[in-house]
C-alpha positions as CSV (number, residue, x, y, z in Angstrom):
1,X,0.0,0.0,0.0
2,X,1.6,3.2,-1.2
3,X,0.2,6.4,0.6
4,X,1.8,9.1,-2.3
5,X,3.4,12.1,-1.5
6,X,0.3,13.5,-0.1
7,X,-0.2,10.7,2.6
8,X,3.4,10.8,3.5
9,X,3.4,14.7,4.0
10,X,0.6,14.5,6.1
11,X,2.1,11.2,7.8
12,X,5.1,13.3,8.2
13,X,3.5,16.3,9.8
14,X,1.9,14.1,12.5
15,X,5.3,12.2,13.5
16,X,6.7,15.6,13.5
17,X,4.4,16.9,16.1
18,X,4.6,13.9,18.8
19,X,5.7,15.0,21.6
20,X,8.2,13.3,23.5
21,X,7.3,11.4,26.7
22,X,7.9,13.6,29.9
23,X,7.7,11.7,33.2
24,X,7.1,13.5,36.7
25,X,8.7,13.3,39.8
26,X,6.9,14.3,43.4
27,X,8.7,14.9,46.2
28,X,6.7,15.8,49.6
29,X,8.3,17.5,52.2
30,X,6.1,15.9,55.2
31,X,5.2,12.4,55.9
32,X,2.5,12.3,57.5
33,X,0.5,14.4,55.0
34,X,2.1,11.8,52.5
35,X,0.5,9.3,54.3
36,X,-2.7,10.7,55.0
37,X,-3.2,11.3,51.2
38,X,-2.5,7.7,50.0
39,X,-4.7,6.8,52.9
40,X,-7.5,8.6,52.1
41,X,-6.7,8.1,48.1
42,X,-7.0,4.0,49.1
43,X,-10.4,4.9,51.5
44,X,-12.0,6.9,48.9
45,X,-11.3,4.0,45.9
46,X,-12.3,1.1,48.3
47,X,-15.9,3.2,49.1
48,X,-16.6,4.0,45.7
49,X,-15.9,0.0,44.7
50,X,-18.0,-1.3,47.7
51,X,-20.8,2.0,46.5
52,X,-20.7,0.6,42.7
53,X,-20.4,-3.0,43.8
54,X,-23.9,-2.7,45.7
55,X,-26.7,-5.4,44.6
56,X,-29.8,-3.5,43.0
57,X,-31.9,-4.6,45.4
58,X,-30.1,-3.4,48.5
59,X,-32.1,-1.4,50.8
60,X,-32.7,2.4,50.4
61,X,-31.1,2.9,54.1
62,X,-28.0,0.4,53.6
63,X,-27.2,2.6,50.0
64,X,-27.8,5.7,51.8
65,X,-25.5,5.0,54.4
66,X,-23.0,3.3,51.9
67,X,-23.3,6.7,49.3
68,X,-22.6,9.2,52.7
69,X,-19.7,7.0,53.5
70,X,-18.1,7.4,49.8
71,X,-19.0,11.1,50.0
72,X,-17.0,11.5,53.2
73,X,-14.2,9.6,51.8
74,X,-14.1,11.9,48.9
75,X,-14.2,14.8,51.0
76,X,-11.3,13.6,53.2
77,X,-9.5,12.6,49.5
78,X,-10.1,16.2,48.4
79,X,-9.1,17.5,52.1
80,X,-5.9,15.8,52.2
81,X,-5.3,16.9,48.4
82,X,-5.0,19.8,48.5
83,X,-2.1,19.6,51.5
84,X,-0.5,17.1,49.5
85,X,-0.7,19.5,46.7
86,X,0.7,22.2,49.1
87,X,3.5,20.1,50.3
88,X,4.9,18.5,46.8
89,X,7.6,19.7,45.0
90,X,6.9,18.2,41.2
91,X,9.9,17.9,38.5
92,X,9.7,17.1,35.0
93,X,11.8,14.9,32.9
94,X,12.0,14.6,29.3
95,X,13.4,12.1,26.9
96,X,16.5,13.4,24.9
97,X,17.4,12.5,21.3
98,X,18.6,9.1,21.0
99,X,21.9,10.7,19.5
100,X,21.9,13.3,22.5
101,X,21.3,10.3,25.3
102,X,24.6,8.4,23.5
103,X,26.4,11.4,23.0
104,X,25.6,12.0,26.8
105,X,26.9,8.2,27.6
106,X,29.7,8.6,25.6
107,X,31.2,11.9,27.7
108,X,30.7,9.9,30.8
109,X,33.2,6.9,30.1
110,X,32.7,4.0,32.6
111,X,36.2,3.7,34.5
112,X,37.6,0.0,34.9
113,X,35.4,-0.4,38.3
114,X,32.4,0.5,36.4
115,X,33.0,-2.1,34.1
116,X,33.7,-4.8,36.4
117,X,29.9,-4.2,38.0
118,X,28.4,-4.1,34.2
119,X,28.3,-0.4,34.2
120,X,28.5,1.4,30.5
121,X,29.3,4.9,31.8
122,X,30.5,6.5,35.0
123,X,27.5,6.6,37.2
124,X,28.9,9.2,39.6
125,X,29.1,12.0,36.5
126,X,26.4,10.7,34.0
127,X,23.5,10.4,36.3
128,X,23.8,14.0,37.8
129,X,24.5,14.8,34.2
130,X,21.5,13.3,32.8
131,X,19.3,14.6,35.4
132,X,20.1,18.1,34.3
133,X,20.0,17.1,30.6
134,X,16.2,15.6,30.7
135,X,14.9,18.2,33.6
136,X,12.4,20.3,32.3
137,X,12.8,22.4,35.1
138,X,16.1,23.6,34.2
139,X,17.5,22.0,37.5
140,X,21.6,22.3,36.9
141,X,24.7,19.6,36.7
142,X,25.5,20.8,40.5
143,X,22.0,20.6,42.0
144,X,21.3,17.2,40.6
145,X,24.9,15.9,42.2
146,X,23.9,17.4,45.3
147,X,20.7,15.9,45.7
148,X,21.7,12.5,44.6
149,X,24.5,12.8,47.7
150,X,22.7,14.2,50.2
151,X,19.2,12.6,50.2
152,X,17.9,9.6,51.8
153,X,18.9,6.6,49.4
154,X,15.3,5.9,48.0
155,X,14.7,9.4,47.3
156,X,18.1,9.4,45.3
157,X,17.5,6.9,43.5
158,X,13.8,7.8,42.7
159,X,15.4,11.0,41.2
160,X,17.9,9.3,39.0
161,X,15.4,6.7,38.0
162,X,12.7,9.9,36.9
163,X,15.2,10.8,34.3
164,X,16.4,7.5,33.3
165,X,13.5,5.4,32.6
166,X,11.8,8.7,30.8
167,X,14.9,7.6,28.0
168,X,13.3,4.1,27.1
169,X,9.7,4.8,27.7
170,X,8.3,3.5,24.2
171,X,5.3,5.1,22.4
172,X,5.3,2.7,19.8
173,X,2.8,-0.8,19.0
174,X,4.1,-3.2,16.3
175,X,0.7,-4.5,14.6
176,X,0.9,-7.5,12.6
177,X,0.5,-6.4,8.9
């Protein structure tokens, strides 16, 4: 099936206009409203599954009761929300280019230790390096190092792991003919 140069140009023009995948990163500066948001976000989806999961004939009182209790839980969801919302610092990661990701790589040579644990680059430079390359938030080379030293290790590696996965998130299907 041929499309023409018509139906490539306008093939063309839609590829040209995909965006690339961004991927976001939260970060909340207090626990406990953490907490009390994936609480109330697991409260409110557990009322509204026992609400839909009802039988028809269950009685006016029992739904009424069942209904109020899904309404609270959405007003608590909303309640703690909004000071998770408050709380939450959100970054933004992009993918690169392909060639800019290996050109990336390629200035961040894996030393002979890096090799010997399977490494392909120099994890110490290239991660704080691609952090800044992929942030959409114009975070710099220094503040990414910084972070990836100084906060708690599953934070860190959260960070680093925002910017790299964002590089081999696919957007493609293969169809069969």
């Amino acid at each position: 099936m041929t499309t023409g140069t018509n139906g490539w140009d306008a093939l063309a023009k839609r590829l040209d206009n995909v965006k690339k995948p961004v991927q976001t990163f939260l970060l909340c500066d207090d626990a406990d409203i953490r907490d009390r948001y994936q609480a109330a976000k697991q409260d409110a989806e557990q009322a509204d599954a026992y609400l839909k999961a009802l039988p028809k004939n269950t009685p006016a009182e029992d739904r009424a009761a069942v209904e109020k209790q899904a309404k609270d839980a959405q007003t608590e969801l909303a309640a703690a929300q909004k000071a998770y919302n408050a709380h939450t610092v959100t970054l933004r990661f992009a993918a690169l280019e392909r060639k800019q990701l290996e050109l990336l790589q390629k200035q961040h040579p894996a030393t002979e230790e890096d090799e010997e644990r399977g490494e392909d680059w120099h994890t110490e430079t290239f991660a704080p390096a691609l952090i800044a390359a992929s942030s959409l938030d114009g975070m710099p080379v220094e503040a990414a190092r910084t972070y990836l030293d100084t906060w708690a290790p599953g934070d860190a590696r959260d960070l680093w792991q925002a910017a790299w996965t964002i590089q081999h998130q696919k957007r493609t299907d293969l169809g069969k003919g």
